[in-house]
N, C-alpha and C positions, 0 to 999 in steps of 0.2 A: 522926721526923715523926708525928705525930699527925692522926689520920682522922677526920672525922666526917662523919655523910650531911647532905645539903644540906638533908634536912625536919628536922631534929631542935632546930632553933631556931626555926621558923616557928609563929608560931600556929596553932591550929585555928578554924575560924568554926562556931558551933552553928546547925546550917539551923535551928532553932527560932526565936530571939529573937535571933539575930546576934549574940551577943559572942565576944567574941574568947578564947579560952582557950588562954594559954603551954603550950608545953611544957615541963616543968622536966626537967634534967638526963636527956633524952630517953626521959623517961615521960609519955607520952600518958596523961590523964583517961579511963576514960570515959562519965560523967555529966557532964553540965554544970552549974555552982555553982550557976548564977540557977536554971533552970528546970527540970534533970533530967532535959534528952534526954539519949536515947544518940548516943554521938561515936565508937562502937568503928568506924562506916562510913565516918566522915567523913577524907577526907583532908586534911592540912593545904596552904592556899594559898600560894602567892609573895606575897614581901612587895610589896607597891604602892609606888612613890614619889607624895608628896606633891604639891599641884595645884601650887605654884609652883616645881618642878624635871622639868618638863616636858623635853623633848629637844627641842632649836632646829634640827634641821637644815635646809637650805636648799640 
């Protein structure tokens, strides 16, 4: 069985200019490409689903 931690696919968000920066093969950046914050603080977020898969409970 093979392990991996649950942040290690999730993107990071640069509090600077908001893009979204992958993590590749569970190596964190940490400058950001666009604008060259630092991302060594930043944790990466859950991924969100999409506005038309909303959860219908009732």
């Amino acid at each position: 069985m093979c392990f991996r931690p649950a942040s290690a696919s999730r993107p990071i968000e640069c509090p600077n200019c908001g893009m979204k920066v992958p993590v590749v093969g569970g190596v964190k950046q940490k400058k950001c490409p666009k604008c060259k914050a630092d991302l060594t603080q930043v944790e990466a977020k859950p991924e969100e689903k999409p506005e038309g898969e909303a959860d219908t409970e009732k």
